[in-house]
MIPA-295852 format. One record per residue: residue in three letters; x, y, z of N, C-alpha, C in turn. Coordinates in steps of 0.1 Angstrom, whole numbers, padded with zeros to 4 digits, always signed. Layout:
// MIPA-295852
ALAXYZXYZXYZ;...
END
This chain:
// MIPA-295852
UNK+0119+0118+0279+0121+0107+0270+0130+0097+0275;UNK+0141+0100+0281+0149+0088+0286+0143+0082+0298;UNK+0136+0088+0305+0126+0079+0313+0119+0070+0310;UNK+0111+0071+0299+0106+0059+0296+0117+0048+0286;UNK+0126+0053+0279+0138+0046+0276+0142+0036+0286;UNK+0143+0040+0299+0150+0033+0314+0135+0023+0317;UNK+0128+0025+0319+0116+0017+0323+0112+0008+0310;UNK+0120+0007+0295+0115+0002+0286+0124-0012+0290;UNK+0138+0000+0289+0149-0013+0294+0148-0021+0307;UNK+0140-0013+0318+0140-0021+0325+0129-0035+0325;UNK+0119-0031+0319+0106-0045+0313+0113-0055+0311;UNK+0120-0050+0300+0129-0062+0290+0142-0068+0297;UNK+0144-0060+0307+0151-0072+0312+0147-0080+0326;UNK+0135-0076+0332+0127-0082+0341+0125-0091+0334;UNK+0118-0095+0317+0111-0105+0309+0122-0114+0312;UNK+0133-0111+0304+0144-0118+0300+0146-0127+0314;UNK+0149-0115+0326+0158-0124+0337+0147-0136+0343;UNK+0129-0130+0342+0126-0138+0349+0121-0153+0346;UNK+0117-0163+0354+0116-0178+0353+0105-0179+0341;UNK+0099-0185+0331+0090-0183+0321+0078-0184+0329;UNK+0077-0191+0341+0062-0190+0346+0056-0173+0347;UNK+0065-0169+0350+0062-0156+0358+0062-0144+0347;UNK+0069-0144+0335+0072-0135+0320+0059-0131+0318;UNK+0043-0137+0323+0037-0134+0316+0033-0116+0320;UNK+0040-0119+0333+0036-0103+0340+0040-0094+0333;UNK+0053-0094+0329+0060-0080+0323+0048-0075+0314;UNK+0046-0082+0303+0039-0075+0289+0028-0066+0300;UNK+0025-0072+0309+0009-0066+0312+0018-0055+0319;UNK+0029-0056+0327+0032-0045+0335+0035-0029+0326;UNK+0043-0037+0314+0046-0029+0301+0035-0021+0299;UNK+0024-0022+0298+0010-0021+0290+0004-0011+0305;UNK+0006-0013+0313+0004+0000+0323+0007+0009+0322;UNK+0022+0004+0323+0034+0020+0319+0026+0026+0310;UNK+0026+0020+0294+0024+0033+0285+0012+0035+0286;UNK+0000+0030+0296-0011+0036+0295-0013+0051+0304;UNK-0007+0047+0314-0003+0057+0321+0008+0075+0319;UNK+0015+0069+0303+0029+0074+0303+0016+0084+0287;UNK+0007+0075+0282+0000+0082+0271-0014+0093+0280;UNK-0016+0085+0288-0027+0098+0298-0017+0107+0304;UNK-0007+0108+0309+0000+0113+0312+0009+0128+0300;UNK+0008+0122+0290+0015+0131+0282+0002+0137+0272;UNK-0011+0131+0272-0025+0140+0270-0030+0150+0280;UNK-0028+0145+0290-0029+0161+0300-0013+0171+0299;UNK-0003+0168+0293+0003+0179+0289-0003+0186+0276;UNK-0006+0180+0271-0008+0189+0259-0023+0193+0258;UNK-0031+0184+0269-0046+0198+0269-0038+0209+0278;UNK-0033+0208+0286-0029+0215+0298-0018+0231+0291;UNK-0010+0221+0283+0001+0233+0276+0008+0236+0281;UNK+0018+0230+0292+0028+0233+0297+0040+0226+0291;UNK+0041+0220+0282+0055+0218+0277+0051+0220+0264;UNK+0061+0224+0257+0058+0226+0245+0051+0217+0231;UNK+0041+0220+0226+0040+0213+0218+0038+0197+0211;UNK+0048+0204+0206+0060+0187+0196+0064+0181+0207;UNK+0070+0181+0216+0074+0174+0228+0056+0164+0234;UNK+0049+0173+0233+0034+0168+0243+0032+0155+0227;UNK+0028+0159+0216+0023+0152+0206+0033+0139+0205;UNK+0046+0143+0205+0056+0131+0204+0053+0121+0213;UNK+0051+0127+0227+0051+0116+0237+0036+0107+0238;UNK+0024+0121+0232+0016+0106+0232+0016+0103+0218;UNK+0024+0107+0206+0018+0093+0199+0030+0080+0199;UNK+0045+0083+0206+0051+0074+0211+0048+0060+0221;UNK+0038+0066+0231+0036+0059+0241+0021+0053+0234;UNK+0017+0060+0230-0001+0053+0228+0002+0046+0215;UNK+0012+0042+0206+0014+0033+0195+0021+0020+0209;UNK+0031+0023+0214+0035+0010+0224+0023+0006+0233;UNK+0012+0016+0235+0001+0012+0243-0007-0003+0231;UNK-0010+0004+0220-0020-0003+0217-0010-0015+0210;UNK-0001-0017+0208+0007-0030+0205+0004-0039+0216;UNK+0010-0032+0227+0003-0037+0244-0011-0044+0245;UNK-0019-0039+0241-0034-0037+0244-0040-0049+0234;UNK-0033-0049+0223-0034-0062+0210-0030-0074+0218;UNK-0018-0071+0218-0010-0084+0224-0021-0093+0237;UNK-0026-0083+0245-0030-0088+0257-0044-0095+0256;UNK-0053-0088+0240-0065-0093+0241-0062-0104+0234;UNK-0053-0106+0224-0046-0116+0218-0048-0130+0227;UNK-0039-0133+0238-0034-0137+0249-0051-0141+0259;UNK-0057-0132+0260-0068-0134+0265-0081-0146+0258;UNK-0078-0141+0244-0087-0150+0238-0082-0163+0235;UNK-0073-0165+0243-0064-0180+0236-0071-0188+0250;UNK-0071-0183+0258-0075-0189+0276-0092-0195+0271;
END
């Protein structure tokens, strides 16, 4: 769990630090992470190697920040 804490923090301050031309990358970079961080924590829990509540927490953590992600970006797409 503090891993993705560190990579949450780290987005947000890529966004922040970088020039506005360039900001638009994070969200999408963000939207990798938890797609990867929610397939990632669904093969623990078909798999069953960590327990449980731990497997369910992490994907319904990361796949609620996914699909915020996934809004935002089709959002963003339909404005172009």
């Amino acid at each position: 769990t503090r891993i993705f804490g560190v990579r949450a923090v780290a987005a947000g301050l890529g966004y922040l630090a970088s020039p506005t031309s360039g900001q638009f990358r994070w969200p999408r970079l963000a939207l990798m992470v938890d797609v990867t961080d929610t397939v990632h924590g669904t093969a623990h829990l078909i798999r069953g190697d960590i327990p449980r509540v731990s497997a369910v927490a992490l994907v319904v953590l990361t796949g609620g920040y996914m699909s915020v992600g996934a809004t935002r970006l089709a959002k963003d797409l339909a404005r172009v």
